[in-house]
C-alpha positions as CSV (number, residue, x, y, z in Angstrom):
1,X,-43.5,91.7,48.3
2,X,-39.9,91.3,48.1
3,X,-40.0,89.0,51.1
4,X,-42.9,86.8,49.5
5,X,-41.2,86.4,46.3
6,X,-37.6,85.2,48.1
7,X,-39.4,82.2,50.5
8,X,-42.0,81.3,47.4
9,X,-38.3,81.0,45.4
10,X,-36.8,79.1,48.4
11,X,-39.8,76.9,48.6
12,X,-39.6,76.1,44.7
13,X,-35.9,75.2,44.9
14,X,-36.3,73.0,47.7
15,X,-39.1,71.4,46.0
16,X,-36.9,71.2,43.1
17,X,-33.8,69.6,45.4
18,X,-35.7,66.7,46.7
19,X,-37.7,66.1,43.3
20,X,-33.9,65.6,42.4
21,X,-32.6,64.0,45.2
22,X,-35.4,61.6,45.2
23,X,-34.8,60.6,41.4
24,X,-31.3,59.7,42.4
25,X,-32.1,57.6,45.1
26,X,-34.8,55.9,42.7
27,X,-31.9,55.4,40.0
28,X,-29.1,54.2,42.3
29,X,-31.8,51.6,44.0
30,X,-32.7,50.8,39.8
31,X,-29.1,50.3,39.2
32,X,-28.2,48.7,42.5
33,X,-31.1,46.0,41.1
34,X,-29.7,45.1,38.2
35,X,-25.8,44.7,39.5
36,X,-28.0,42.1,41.9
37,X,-29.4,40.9,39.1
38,X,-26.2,40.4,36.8
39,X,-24.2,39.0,40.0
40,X,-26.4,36.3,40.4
41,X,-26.8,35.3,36.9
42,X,-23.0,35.4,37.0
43,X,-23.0,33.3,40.2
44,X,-25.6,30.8,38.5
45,X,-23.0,30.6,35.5
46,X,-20.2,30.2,37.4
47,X,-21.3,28.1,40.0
48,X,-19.9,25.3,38.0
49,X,-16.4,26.6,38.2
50,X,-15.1,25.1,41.7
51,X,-12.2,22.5,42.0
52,X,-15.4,19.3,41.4
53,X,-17.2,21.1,38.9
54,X,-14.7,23.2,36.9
55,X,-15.6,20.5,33.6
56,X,-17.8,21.3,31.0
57,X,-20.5,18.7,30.7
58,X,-18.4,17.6,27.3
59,X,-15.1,17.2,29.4
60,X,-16.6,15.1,31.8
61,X,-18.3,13.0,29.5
62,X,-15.3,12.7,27.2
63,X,-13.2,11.9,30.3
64,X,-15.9,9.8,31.1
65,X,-15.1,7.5,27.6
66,X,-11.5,7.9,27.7
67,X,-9.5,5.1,28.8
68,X,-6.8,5.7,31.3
69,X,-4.2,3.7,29.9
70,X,-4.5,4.1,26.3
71,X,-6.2,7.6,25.9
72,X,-9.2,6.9,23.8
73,X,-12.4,6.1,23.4
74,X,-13.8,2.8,22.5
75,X,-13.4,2.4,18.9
76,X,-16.8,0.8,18.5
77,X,-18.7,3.7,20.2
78,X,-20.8,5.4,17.9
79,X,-23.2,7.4,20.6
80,X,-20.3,9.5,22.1
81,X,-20.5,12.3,18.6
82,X,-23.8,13.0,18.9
83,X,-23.8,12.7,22.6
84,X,-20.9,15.5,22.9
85,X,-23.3,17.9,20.6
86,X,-26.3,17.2,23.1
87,X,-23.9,18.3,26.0
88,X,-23.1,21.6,24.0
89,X,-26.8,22.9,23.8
90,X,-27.3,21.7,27.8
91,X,-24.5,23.4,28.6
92,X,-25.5,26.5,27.2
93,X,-28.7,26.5,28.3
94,X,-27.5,26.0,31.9
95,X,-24.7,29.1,31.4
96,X,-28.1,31.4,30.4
97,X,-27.1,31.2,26.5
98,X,-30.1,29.2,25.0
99,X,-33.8,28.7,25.8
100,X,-36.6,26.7,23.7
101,X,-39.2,29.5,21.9
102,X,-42.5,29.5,24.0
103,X,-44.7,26.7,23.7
104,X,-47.4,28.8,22.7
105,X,-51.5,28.4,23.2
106,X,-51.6,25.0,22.0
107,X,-48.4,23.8,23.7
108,X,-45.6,22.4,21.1
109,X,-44.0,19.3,22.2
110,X,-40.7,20.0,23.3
111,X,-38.8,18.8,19.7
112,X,-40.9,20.5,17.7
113,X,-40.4,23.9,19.4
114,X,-37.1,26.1,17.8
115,X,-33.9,26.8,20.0
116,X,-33.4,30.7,20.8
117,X,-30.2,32.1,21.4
118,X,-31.3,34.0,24.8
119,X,-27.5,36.0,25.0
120,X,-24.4,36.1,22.8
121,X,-21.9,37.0,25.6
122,X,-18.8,34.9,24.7
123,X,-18.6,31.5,27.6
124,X,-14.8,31.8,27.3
125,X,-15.2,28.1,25.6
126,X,-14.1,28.2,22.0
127,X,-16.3,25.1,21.2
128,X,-19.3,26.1,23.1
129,X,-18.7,30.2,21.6
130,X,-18.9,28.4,18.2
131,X,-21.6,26.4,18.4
132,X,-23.6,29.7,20.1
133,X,-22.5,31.6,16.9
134,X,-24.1,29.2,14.6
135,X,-27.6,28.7,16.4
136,X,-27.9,32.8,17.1
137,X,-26.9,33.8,13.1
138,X,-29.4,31.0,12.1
139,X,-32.7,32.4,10.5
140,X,-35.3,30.6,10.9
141,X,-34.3,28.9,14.1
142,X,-34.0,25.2,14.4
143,X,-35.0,22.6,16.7
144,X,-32.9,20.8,19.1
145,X,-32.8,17.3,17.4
146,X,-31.8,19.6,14.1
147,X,-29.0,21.2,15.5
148,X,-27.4,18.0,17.3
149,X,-27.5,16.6,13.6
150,X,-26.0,19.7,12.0
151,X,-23.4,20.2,14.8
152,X,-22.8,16.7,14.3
153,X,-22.5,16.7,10.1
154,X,-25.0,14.0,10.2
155,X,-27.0,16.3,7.1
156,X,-27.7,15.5,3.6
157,X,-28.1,19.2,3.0
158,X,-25.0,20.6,1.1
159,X,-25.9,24.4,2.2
160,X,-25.5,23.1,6.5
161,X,-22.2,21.6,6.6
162,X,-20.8,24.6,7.3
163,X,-22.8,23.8,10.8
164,X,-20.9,21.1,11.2
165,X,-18.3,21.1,14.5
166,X,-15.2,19.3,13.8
167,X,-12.6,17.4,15.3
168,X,-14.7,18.0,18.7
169,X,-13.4,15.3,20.7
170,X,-10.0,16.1,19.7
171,X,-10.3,19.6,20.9
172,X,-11.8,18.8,24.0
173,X,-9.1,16.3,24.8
174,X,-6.4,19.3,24.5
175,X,-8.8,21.0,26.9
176,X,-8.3,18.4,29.1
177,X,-4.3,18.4,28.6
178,X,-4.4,22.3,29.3
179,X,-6.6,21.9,32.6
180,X,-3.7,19.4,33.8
181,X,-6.0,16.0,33.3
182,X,-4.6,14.1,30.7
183,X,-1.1,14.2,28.4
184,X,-0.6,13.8,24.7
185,X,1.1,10.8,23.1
186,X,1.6,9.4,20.0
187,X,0.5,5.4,19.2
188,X,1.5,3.1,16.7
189,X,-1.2,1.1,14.8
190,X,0.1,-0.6,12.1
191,X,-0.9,1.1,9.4
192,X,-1.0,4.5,11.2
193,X,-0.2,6.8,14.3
194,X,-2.6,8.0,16.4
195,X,-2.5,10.4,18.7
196,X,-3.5,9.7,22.4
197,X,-4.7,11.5,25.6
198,X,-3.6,9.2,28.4
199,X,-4.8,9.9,31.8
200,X,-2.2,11.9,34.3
201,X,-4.4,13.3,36.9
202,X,-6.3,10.2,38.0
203,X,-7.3,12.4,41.1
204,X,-10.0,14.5,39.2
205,X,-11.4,11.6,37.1
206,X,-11.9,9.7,40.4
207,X,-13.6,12.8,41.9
208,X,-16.0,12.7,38.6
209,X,-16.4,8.9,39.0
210,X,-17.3,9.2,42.6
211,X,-20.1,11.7,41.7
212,X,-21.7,10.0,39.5
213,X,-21.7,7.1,42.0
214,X,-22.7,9.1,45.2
215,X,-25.9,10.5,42.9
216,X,-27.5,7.6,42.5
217,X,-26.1,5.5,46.0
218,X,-24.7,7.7,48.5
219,X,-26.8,11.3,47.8
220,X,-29.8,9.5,46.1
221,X,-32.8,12.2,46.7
222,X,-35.2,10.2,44.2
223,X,-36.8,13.4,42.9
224,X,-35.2,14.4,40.1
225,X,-36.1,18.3,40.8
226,X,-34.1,17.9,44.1
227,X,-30.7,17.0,42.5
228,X,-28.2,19.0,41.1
229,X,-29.3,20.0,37.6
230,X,-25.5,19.6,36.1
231,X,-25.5,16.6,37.5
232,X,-28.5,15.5,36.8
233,X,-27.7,16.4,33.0
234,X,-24.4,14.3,33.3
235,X,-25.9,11.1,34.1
236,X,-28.8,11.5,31.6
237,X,-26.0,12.9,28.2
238,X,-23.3,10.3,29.7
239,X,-25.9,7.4,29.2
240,X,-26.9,8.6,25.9
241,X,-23.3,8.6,25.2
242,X,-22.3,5.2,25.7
243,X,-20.3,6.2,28.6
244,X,-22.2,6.1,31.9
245,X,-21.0,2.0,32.5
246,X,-17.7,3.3,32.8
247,X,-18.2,5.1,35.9
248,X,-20.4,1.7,37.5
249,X,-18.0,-0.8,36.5
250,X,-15.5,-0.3,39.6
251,X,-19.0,-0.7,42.0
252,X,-19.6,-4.1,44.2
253,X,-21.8,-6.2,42.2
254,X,-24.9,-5.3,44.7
255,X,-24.3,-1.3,44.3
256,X,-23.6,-1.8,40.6
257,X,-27.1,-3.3,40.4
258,X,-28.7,-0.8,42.6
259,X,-27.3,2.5,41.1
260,X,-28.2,1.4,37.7
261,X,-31.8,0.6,38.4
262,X,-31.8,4.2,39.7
263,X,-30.6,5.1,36.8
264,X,-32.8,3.8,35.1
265,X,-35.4,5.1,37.1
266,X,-34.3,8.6,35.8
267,X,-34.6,7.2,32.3
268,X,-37.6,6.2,32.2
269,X,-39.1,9.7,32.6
270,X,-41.3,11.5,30.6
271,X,-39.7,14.4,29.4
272,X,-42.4,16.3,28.5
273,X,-44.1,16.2,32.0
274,X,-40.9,17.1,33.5
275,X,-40.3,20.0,31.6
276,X,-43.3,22.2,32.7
277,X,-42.6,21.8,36.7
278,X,-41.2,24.6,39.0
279,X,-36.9,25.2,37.9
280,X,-36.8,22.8,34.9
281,X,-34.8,23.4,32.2
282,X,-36.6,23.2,29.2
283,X,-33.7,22.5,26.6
284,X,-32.1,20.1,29.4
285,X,-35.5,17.9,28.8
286,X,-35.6,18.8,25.2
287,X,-32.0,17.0,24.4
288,X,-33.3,14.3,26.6
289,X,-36.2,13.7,24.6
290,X,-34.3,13.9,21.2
291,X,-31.7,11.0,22.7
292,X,-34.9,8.7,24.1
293,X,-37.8,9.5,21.0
C-alpha cells in the first residue's frame, strides 16, 4: 500500500513538473512575441534615423524653404506654417503615435473622422512631444484639418490658443544648427535685426535635394504604394508648403518638366481611394486631403 501510494505521489508530481514546465515555455515563447513585436515597431520608428533620413519631415521641409545664402525663407510664403503643422501629425502617425478613429459602418470621409492618440511614449522631439501632448489630453478629439489650424493659431476660439505651437520654424532651425546643418547669424534690415540660419553643411541638403529628384526621375516606381512612405509624404507636405520648386529648380529644363508632371501625377490623387488600400496610412492621406479640399 505503501508502495502504491509513493509511485501514485511520484506520478502526481511529475504531472505537476511538466504542467509547470510547460507554462514556462508558453510564457517565455508569449514574452519572446512581444520583444519581436516591440523591436519591430522600434525598427519601423527608427528606420528613419540613418545618415539620409535622420530629418524629421519638418527639418527637411524647412531646409527645403531655407535659402542657403541668407538663411530664410521666402518672405512672401504663406503655405510653409500650416505646412510644417501637417508634417507634425504625418510624422507622428508614421513614428506609431497617431491614427484616425475607425471609419465606422457607414464610412466617414477621412476629414470628418477625429485624430486618436494611438501611444504617448515621448519621440525624443520637443515639438513633435508637444504637439502629441495637446491632441492626447484633448476631449473630444478633433479632426485633422482642426488641429493643423489650432497648431497653427489660425482659431477664432479664445479657449484653443493655448493649442497654438509657436515660434516652430525658429525652433526647428536650431534643430538644424544642433544636427550640424545650418549656423546662426544675425542680419540687418533697416528697421530691425533678424536672426538667420545660413546653410553650412551643403552636403546633407544636396543629399535631401537629390531625393526628392531621384523619386520622381531616377527611382520613379509610378505606384505610389511602392515608394517609400516618408518620402512619399515629403514630396506631397513639401508641395503644400510652397517648397517642393526649390528642389526642381537646379534640374535640366527637360527633367524639370518631367519630374514635375510626375509630381503632379501624385497630386492629382484621390485621397480617399488611396487610403483604404493594403499599408496606407490613413492620417498620411488625411493631411493630404485637408491641403487639396
Amino acid at each position: 500500500m505503501t508502495s502504491l501510494t509513493q509511485r501514485t505521489s511520484g506520478l502526481v508530481q511529475r504531472r505537476t513538473e511538466a504542467i509547470r514546465s510547460a507554462a514556462a515555455d508558453k510564457d517565455k515563447e508569449s514574452g519572446g512575441e512581444e520583444d519581436e513585436v516591440r523591436r519591430g515597431e522600434e525598427e519601423d520608428e527608427d528606420k528613419g534615423d540613418s545618415k539620409e533620413t535622420r530629418l524629421t519631415l519638418m527639418e527637411e521641409v524647412l531646409l527645403l524653404g531655407l535659402k542657403d545664402r541668407e538663411g530664410y525663407t521666402s518672405f512672401w510664403n504663406d503655405c510653409i506654417s500650416s505646412g510644417l503643422r501637417g508634417c507634425m501629425l504625418v510624422e507622428l502617425a508614421l513614428r506609431g503615435r497617431l491614427q484616425l478613429e475607425a471609419c465606422g459602418v457607414r464610412r466617414k470621409s477621412l476629414l470628418a473622422r477625429k485624430v486618436i492618440c494611438k501611444s504617448d511614449a515621448p519621440t525624443g522631439d520637443v515639438l513633435l512631444d508637444e504637439a502629441l501632448k495637446h491632441i492626447k489630453e484633448t476631449q473630444p478629439p478633433e479632426t485633422v484639418q482642426s488641429w493643423i489650424e489650432l497648431l497653427s493659431g489660425e482659431t477664432w476660439n479664445p479657449l484653443k490658443l493655448h493649442y497654438q505651437l509657436r515660434n516652430v520654424r525658429e525652433r526647428l532651425a536650431k534643430n538644424l544648427v544642433e544636427k550640424g546643418v545650418l549656423t546662426t547669424e544675425k542680419q540687418n534690415f533697416l528697421l530691425f535685426d533678424m536672426t538667420t540660419h545660413p546653410l553650412t553643411n551643403s552636403t546633407i541638403k544636396q543629399r535631401l535635394v537629390k531625393k526628392v529628384q531621384d523619386s520622381v526621375l531616377e527611382k520613379w516606381v509610378n505606384d505610389p504604394h511602392r515608394m517609400d512612405k516618408r518620402v512619399l509624404a515629403l514630396i506631397l507636405l513639401a508641395h503644400s508648403s510652397d517648397v517642393l520648386e526649390n528642389a526642381f529648380a537646379p534640374l535640366q529644363d527637360d527633367q524639370y518638366d518631367l519630374g514635375m508632371k510626375r509630381v503632379h501625377t501624385l497630386l492629382e490623387l484621390e485621397p480617399e481611394k488611396e487610403s483604404i488600400k493594403p499599408n496606407a496610412n490613413e492620417l498620411m492621406w488625411a493631411v493630404v486631403a485637408a491641403f487639396t479640399k
